[in-house]
Backbone as CSV, one residue per row, in Angstrom:
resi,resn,N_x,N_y,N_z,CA_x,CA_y,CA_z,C_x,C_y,C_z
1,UNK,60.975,355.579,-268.209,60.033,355.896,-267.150,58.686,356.205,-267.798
2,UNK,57.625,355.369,-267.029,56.386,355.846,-267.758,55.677,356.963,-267.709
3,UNK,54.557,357.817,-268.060,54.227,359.099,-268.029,53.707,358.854,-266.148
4,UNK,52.810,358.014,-266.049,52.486,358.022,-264.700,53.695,357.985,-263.657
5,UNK,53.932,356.952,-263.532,55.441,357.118,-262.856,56.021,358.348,-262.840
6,UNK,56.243,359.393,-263.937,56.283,360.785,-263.779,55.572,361.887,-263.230
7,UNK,54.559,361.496,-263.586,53.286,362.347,-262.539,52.904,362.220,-261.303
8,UNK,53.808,360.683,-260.846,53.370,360.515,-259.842,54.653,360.975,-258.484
9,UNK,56.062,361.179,-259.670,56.812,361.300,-258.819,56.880,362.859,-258.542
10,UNK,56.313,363.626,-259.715,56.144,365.087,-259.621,55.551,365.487,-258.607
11,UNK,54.036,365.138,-258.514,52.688,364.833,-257.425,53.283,365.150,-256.187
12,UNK,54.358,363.504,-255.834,54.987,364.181,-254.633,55.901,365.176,-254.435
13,UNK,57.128,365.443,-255.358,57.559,366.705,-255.063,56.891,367.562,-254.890
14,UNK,55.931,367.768,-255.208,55.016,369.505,-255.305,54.508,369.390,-253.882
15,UNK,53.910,368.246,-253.184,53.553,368.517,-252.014,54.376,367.979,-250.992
16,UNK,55.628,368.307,-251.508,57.199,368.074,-250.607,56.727,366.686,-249.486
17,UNK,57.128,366.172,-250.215,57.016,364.493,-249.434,58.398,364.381,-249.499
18,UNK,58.818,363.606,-248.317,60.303,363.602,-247.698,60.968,362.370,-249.332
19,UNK,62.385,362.332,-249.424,62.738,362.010,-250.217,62.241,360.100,-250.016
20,UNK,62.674,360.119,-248.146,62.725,358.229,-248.182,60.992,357.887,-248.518
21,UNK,59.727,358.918,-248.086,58.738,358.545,-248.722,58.418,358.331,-250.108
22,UNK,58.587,359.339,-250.812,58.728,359.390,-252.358,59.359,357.660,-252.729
23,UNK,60.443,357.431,-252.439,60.805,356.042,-252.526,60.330,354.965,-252.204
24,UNK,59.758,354.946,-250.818,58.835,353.745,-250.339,57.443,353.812,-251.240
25,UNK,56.447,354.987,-251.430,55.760,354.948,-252.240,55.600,354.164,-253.947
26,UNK,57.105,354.682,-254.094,57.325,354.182,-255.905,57.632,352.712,-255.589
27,UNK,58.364,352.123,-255.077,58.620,351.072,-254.591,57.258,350.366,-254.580
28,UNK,56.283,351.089,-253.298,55.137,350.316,-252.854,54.217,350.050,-254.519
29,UNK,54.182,351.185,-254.920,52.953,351.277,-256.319,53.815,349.937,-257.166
30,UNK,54.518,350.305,-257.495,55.394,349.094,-258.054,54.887,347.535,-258.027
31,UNK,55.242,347.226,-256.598,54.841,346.256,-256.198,53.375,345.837,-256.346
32,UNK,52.705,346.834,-256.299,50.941,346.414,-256.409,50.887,345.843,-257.889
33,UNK,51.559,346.937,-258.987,51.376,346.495,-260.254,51.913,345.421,-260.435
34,UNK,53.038,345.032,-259.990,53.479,343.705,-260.432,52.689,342.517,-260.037
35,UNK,52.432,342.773,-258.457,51.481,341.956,-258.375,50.622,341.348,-259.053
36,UNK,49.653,342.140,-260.018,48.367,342.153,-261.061,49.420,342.128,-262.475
37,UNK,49.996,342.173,-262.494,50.514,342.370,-263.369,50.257,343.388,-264.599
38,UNK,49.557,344.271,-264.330,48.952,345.167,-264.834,49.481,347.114,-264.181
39,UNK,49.464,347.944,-265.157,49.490,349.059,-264.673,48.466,349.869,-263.726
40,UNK,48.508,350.233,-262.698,47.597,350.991,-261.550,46.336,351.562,-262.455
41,UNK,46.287,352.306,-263.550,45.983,352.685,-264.356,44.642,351.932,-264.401
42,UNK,44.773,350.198,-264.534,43.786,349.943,-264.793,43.154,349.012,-263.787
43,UNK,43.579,348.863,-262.765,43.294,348.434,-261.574,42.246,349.646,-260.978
44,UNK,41.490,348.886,-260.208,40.427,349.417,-259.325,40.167,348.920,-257.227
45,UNK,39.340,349.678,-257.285,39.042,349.221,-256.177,39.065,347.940,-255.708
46,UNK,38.241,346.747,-256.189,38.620,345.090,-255.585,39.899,344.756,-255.745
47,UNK,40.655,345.597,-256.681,42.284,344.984,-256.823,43.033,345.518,-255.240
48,UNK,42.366,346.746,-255.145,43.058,347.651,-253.642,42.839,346.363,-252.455
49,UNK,41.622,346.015,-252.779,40.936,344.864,-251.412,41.722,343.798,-251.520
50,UNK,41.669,342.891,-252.865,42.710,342.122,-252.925,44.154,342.358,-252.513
51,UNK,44.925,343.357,-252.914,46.201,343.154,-252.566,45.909,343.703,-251.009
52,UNK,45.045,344.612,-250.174,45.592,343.959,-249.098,45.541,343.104,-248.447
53,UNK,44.397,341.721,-248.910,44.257,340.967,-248.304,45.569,340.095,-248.650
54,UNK,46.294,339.598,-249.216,47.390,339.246,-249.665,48.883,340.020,-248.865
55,UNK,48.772,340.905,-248.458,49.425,341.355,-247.847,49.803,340.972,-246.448
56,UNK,48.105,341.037,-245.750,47.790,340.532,-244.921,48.472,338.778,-244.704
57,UNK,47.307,338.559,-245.166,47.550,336.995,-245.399,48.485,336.182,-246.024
58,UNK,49.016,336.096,-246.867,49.703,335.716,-247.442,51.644,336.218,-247.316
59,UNK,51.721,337.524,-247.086,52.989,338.161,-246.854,52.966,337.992,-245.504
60,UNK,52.107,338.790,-244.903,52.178,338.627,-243.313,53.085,339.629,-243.088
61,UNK,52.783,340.933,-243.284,53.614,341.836,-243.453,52.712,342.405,-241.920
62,UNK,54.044,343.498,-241.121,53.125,344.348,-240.234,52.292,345.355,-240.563
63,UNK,51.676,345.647,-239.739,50.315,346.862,-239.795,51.049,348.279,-240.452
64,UNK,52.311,348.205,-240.188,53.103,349.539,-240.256,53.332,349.504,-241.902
65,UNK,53.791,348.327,-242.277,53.812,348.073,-243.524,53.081,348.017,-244.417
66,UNK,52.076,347.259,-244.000,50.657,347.501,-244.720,49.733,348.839,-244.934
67,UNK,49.753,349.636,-244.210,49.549,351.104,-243.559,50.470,351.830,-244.898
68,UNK,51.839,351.966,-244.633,52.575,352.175,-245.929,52.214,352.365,-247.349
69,UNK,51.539,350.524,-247.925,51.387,350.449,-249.189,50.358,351.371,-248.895
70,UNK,48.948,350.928,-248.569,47.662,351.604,-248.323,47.874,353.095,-248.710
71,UNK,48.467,353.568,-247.969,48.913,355.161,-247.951,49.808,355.704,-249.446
72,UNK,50.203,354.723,-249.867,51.321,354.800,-250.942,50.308,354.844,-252.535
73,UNK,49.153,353.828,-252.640,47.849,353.718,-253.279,46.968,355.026,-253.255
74,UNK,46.602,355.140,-251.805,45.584,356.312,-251.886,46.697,357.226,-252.182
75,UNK,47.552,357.602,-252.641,48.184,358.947,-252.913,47.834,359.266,-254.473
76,UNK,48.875,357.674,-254.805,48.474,357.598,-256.449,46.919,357.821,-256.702
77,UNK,45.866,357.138,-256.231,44.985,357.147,-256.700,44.056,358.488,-256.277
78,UNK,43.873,359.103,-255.390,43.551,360.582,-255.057,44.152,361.579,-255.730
79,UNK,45.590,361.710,-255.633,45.970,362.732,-256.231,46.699,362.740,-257.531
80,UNK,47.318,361.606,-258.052,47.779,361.809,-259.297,46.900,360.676,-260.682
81,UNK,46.000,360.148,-259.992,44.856,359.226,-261.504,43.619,360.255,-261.030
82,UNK,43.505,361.027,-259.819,42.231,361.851,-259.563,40.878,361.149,-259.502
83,UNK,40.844,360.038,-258.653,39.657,359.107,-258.479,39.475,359.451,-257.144
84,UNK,37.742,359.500,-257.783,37.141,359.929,-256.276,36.410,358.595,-255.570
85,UNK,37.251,357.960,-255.033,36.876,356.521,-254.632,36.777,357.171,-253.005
86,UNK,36.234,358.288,-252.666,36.321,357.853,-251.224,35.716,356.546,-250.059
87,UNK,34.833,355.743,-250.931,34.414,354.596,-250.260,35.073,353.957,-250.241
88,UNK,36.073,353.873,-251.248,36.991,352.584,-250.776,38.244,353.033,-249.530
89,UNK,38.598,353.898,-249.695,39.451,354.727,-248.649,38.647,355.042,-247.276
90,UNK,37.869,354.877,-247.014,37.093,355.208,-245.516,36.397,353.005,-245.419
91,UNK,36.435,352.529,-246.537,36.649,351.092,-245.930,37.677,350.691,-245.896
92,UNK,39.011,350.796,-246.386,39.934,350.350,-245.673,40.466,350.747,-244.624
93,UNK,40.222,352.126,-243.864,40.418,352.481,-242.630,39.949,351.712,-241.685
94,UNK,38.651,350.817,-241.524,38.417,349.823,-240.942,39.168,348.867,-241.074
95,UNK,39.256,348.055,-242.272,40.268,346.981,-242.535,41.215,346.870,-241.978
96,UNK,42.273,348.318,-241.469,43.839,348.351,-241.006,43.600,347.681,-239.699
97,UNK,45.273,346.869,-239.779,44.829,345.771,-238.734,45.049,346.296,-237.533
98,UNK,44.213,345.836,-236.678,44.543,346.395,-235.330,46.011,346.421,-234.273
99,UNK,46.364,347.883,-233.926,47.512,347.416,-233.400,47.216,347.937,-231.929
100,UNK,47.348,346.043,-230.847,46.810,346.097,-229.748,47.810,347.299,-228.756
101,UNK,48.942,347.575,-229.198,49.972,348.459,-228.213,49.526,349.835,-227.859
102,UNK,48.568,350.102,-228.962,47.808,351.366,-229.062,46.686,351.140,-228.250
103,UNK,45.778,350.569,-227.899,44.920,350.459,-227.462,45.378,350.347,-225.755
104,UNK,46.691,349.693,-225.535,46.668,349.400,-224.200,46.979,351.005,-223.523
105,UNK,47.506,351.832,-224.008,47.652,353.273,-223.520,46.385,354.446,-223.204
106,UNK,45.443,353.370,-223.742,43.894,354.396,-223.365,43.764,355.373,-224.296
107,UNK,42.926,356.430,-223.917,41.855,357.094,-224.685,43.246,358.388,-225.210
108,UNK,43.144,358.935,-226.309,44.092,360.201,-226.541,43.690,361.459,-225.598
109,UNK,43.378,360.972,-224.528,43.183,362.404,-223.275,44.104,361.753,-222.407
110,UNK,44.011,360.268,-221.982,45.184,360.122,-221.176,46.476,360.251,-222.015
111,UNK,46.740,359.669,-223.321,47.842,359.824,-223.324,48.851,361.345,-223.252
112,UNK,47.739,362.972,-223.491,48.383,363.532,-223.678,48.294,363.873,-222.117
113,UNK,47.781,363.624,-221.350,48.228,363.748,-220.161,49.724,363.341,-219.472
114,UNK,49.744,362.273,-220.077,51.070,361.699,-219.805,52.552,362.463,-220.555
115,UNK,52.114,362.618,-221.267,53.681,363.795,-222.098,53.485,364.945,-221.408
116,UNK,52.422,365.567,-221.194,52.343,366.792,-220.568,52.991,366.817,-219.290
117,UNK,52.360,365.840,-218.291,52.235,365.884,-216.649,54.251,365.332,-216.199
């Protein structure tokens, strides 16, 4: 196991991330590196853009999934390499693909109307 891979699985224990996340995460980081074939380590931001466009496009994976890796990246890269990339993390929040099921339920005032009422 590599030192990162250790820090990264520590990272999440300390801020008690459920066990099946911890897994989808290592899994997800995994996959990015193999992708590039390179360790996270030395990947950057256009590699983040690239693999999700590949994700997107090419896998054709859902929003939920994609959302996943995304989330699985900014963990590693915020909290356990300590990069302060917040531009790239507030542009891929745009990027995430739109999911129309959400939108058809209206504004978050109706919906909590509706659980409430």
């Amino acid at each position: 196991m590599t030192s990162l891979r250790q820090r990264f699985i520590e990272d999440m224990q300390i801020r008690n991330l459920a066990v099946n996340t911890q897994e989808s995460y290592i899994q997800q980081v995994s996959l990015f590196a193999r992708h590039f074939k390179k360790s996270p380590e030395l990947l950057g931001p256009e590699q983040i853009r690239a693999y999700q466009l590949y994700l997107t496009n090419e896998r054709k994976l859902s929003t939920g999934s994609i959302i996943v890796a995304i989330s699985a990246l900014r963990f590693l890269y915020r909290v356990t390499l300590k990069k302060d990339w917040s531009f790239v993390w507030e542009g891929l929040r745009w990027v995430l693909p739109y999911r129309p099921y959400l939108a058809e339920l209206g504004p978050p005032s109706t919906c909590r109307s509706l659980v409430t009422d």
